[in-house]
N, C-alpha and C positions, 0 to 999 in steps of 0.2 A: 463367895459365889455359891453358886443351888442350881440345881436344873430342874425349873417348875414356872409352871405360869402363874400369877398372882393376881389379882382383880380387887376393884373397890368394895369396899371403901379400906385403908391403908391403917385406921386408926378410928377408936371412939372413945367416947362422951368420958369413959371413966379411967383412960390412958392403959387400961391393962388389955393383956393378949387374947382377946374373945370373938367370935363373928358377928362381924359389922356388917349387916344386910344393906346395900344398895337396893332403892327402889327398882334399879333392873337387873336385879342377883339374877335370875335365870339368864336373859341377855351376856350377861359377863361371863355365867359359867361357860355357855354354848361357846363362846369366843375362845375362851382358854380350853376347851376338850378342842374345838380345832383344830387347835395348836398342837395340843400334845400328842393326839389321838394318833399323830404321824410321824412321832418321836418314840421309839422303843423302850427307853432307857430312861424318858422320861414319865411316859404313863405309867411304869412298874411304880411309881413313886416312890422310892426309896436309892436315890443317884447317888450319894455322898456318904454313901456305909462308912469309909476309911475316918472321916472328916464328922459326921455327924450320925452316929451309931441308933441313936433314935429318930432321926428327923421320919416323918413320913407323909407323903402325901398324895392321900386318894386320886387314884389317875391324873395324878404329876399337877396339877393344880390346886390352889389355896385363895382362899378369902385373908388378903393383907395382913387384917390386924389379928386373924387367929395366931397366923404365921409369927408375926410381931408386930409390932404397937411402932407407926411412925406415923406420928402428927407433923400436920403439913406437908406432906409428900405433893409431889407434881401430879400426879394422879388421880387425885382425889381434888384436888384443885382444877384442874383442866376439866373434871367431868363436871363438878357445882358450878361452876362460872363461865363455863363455855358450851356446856352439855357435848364434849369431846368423849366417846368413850373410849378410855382407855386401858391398855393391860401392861404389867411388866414380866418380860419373858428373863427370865434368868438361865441361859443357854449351857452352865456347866459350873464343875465344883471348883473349881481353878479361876480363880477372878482375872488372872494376867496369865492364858494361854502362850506356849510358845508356837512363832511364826510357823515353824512346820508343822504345828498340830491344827491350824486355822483348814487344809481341806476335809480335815475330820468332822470340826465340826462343820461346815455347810454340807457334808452327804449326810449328817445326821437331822440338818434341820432343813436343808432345801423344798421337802415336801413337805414341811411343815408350814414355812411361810407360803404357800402354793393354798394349801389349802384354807388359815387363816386369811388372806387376799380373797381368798371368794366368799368370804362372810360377806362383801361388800353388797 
């Protein structure tokens, strides 16, 4: 787990970790800074000190395959073939939250998703 918003494209041409520009890179940023922008702890960009001592990422959003390299991802899928856009929200460094910690995170993300809903 990570806490960071991620956007297309997931993977490119030459399978290593570099920025793969979507023709609607700005579109994608805008969606993930909405995201984040209302998460604390996620626009710091740097969630997972303990876990990942270098990770960083600029007001808590990443371009997939700078992030890392996954070819064939749903994401990158659903937006060539469907023109769906979409993002992957990574909500926390804990991939399997315990039950008592779940209303932690909805007050961390509730205006999060409030806000990403009105990209609509």
């Amino acid at each position: 787990g990570s806490l960071v918003v991620n956007y297309p494209f997931d993977d490119d041409e030459q399978g290593i970790a570099i920025y793969s520009k979507s023709p609607d890179d700005a579109v994608f940023q805008q969606l993930a800074l909405s995201y984040s922008k209302e998460n604390t702890k996620m626009y710091q960009g740097s969630p997972c000190k303990d876990m990942y001592p270098t990770e960083y990422f600029p007001h808590g959003i990443t371009n997939g395959a700078q992030w890392y390299n996954v070819p064939g991802g749903m994401q990158d899928w659903n937006y060539l073939h469907t023109n769906c856009f979409e993002v992957t929200i990574e909500l926390g460094c804990v991939k399997y939250p315990k039950a008592e910690e779940l209303p932690k995170y909805w007050e961390q993300n509730h205006r999060s998703l409030l806000q990403f809903m009105k990209q609509v």
